[in-house]
Residue, then its C-alpha position, 0 to 999 in steps of 0.5 A: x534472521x539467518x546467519x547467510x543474511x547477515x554475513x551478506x549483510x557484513x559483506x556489502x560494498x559501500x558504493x558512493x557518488x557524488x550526491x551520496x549526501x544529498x536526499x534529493x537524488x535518494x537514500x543518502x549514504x550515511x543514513x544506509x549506513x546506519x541502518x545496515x550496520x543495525x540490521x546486521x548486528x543489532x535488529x532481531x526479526x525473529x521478535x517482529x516474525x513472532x508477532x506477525x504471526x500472532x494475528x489472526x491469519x486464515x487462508x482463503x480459497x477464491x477460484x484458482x487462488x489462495x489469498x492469505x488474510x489477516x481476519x479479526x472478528x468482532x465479539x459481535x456476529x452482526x458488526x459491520x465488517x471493513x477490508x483493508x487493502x495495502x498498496x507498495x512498498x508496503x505490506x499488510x503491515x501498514x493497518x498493524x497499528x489500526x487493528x487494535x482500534x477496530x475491535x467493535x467490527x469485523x477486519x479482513x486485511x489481504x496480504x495482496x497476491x506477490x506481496x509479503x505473507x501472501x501465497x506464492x506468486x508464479x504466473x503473470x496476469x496478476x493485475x489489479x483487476x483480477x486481484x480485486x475479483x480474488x478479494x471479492x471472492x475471498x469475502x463471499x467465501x468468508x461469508x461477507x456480503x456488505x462490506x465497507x473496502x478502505x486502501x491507499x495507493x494500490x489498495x486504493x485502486x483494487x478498492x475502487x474496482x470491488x466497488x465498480x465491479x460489485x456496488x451491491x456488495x461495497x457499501x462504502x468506500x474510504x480511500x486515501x488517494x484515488x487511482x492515478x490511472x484516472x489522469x490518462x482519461x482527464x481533459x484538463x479542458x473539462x476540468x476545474x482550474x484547480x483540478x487542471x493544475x493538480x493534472x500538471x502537479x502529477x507530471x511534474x511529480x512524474x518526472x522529478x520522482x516517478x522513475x522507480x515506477x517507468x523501471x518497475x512496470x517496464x523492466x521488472x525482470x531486471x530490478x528484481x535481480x538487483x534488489x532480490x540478491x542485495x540486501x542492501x540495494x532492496x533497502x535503499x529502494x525501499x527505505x528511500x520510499x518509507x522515508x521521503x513518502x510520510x511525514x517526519x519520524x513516522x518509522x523508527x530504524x527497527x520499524x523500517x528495517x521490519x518492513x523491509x525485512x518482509x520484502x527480503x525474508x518472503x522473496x516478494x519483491x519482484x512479485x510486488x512489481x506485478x500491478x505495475x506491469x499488468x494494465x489496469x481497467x477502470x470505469x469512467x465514475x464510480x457511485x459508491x459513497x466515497x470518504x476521500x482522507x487527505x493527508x498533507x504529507x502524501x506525494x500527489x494530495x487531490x483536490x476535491x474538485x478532481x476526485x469527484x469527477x470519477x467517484x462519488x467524493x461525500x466527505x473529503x476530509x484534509x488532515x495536516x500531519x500524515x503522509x502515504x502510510x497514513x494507516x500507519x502513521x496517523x492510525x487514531x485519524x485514519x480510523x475515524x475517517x472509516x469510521x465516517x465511511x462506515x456510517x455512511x454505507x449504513 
């Protein structure tokens, strides 16, 4: 981490408020405080940055576009090959932990366009829609024509959409949430009870915690200053998410402050604000054969009843630990429920 970095670092006015210790009104100042004397005069990127750049990196061409990828092959030519599709604040990060406990299959792990470690990012229109076509053409490329596609969050939503777009490629899907674009078309009067009061679940989440969400897909030019020069600012915008999104001591300070570190290093995070400004075209229902993980400490859990109205939902499997960066925090769970996805598309 360069000298620049850290002397800006050194140099951050501590703001206060009235909240300042209080976690419900975001990442309380002690604990900022903590982590930005670490990343200042303690933590060591350069460790992290080696080993990242020891996994096994290709850069695909897929039409107009160069999509880097993590691709870890199988010693067996005929393994099935899973992808796995990262969302925000995140990175492809969140499958380091999984990887290991792949090796019996093919891996391909996209550094999703805007994100860290992908290819520059300079035109809008980067959509959800069209990142999911430059993932399926980055697989043909690779040489893939079945596949079983696994994400969260945005990833969860470019993995429903490979499917809706290609069903004869996706052979199955295993996601950890379902696109929570799909409420805009729900009528809590068709629904089952227990699906009508997740829909006023969502709202009420909404309301209490999505502001980052109304800020980022409408005024991204804006926040992009703010937390693009501020190291500080980007760790309290992302920290605050890590921490209150997974369950307790998912991520030690080094950890968060490497996850962080890949936003500031690669100057993505405006970038990664692109699937939130960009609308997003769903299909009403999607038939790929579905495994729905659900881990108890994520923000908006669904209940079966809900998902299966918009996927074809064959496993909901409930898990009481784990929380949004399940890959991450729960990798042995995560990787059998794939496992059980893979079975299923055959």
């Amino acid at each position: 981490m360069n000298d620049e970095m850290r002397e800006r670092l050194r140099r951050t006015r501590r703001v206060t408020t009235p909240w300042s210790e209080d976690g419900t009104r975001g990442l309380g100042g002690t604990r900022l405080d903590e982590l930005l004397d670490r990343w200042a005069n303690g933590y060591d990127w350069d460790v992290h940055e080696r080993r990242i750049d020891e996994f096994p990196w290709v850069t695909v061409r897929a039409g107009d576009t160069d999509l880097r990828v993590i691709h870890q092959r199988s010693t067996d030519p005929g393994a099935p090959v899973v992808v796995l599709l990262h969302g925000w604040p995140d990175s492809v990060l969140r499958f380091e932990r999984v990887l290991p406990l792949l090796a019996d299959m093919h891996v391909v792990v996209p550094a999703l366009p805007g994100f860290p470690f992908a290819a520059p990012l300079t035109v809008p229109g980067m959509s959800a829609n069209r990142i999911a076509e430059i993932v399926a053409q980055a697989l043909e490329e690779l040489g893939y024509s079945r596949y079983t596609v696994s994400g969260g969050d945005i990833g969860g939503t470019v993995a429903e959409l490979i499917a809706a777009e290609h069903p004869d490629r996706v052979a199955a899907l295993h996601l950890t949430n379902i696109a929570p674009q799909h409420a805009f078309s729900a009528d809590p009067a068709e629904l089952a009870p227990d699906a009508a009061a997740y829909l006023a679940r969502c709202a009420q989440w909404f309301r209490t915690e999505g502001g980052y969400i109304a800020e980022q897909s409408t005024r991204p030019n804006t926040l992009a200053v703010a937390l693009g020069d501020s190291p500080a600012g980007l760790a309290a915008w992302i920290v605050e998410k890590l921490e209150s999104w997974s369950d307790e001591s998912a991520f030690t300070p080094d950890e968060l402050l490497t996850w962080v570190t890949a936003y500031w290093v690669t100057g993505t995070i405006g970038t990664s604000f692109a699937t939130y400004v960009e609308p997003v075209a769903l299909p009403d229902r999607i038939d790929t054969p579905t495994v729905l993980s659900v881990f108890a400490h994520d923000t908006k859990p669904e209940p079966r009843s809900y998902a299966e109205v918009f996927l074809n939902v064959c496993d909901y499997l409930e898990h009481p630990v784990g929380g949004h960066f399940s890959a991450w925090e729960q990798p042995e769970i995560y990787v059998d429920d794939l496992r059980r996805a893979v079975e299923l598309g055959g």
